[in-house]
N, C-alpha and C positions, 0 to 999 in steps of 0.2 A: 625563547623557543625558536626555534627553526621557522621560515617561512612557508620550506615544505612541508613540514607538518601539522603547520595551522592550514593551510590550504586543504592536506588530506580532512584535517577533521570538519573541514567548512563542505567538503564533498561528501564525506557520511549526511552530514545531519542534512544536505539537499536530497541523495540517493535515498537515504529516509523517508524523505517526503514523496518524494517522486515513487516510488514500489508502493508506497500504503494508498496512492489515492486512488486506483483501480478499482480493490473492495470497498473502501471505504466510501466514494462514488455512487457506486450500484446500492448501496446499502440506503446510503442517504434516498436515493430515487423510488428504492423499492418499497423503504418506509413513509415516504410521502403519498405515494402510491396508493400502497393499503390504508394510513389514514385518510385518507379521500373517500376512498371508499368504504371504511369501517361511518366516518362522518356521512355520505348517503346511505349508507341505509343502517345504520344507529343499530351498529352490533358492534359494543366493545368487549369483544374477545382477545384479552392480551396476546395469547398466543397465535389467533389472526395476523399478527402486525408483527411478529417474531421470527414465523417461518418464511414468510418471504424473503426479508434480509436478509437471514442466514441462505440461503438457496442462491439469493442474487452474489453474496461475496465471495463465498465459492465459485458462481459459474464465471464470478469476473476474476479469481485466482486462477482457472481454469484456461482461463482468454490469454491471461494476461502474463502468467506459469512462464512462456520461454521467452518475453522481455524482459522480466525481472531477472529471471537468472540468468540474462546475458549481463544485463545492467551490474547485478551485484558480482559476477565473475572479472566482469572488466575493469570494478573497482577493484578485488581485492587483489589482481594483478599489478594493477598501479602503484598499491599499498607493498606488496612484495617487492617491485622493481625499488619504491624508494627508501625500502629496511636497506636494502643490498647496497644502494648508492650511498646510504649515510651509515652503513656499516655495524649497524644494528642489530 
């Protein structure tokens, strides 16, 4: 295999990482959060502990919307330039 192209794929699977941990973040916090508080005051209402995180990874897809899509446009720029260069 090509070295640029194990580099591209070693750059996906970080750009992977790096866009998911915005929601994923908020989600983690928001569901701590409300268990905390479902644990004081002893109401386990599943869907208590549901709607916040869905709420929180939205507003941090919201936040976070025009980093990722510069992030993942910049990649697959990269990805085009190096089809072109290895003639692909």
């Amino acid at each position: 295999m090509d070295l640029a192209l194990l580099a591209a794929a070693r750059e996906a699977l970080l750009l992977a990482l790096l866009v998911s941990a915005p929601p994923l973040v908020a989600a983690l916090l928001a569901g701590l959060a409300a268990g905390v508080l479902q644990a004081a005051t002893q109401i386990q209402e599943p869907s208590l502990s549901a709607l916040p995180r869905l709420a929180a990874s939205f507003g941090a897809l919201a936040a976070a919307g025009p980093w990722i899509g510069a992030r993942l446009v910049r990649f697959a720029v990269a990805c085009l330039e190096l089809a072109h260069r290895t003639g692909t």
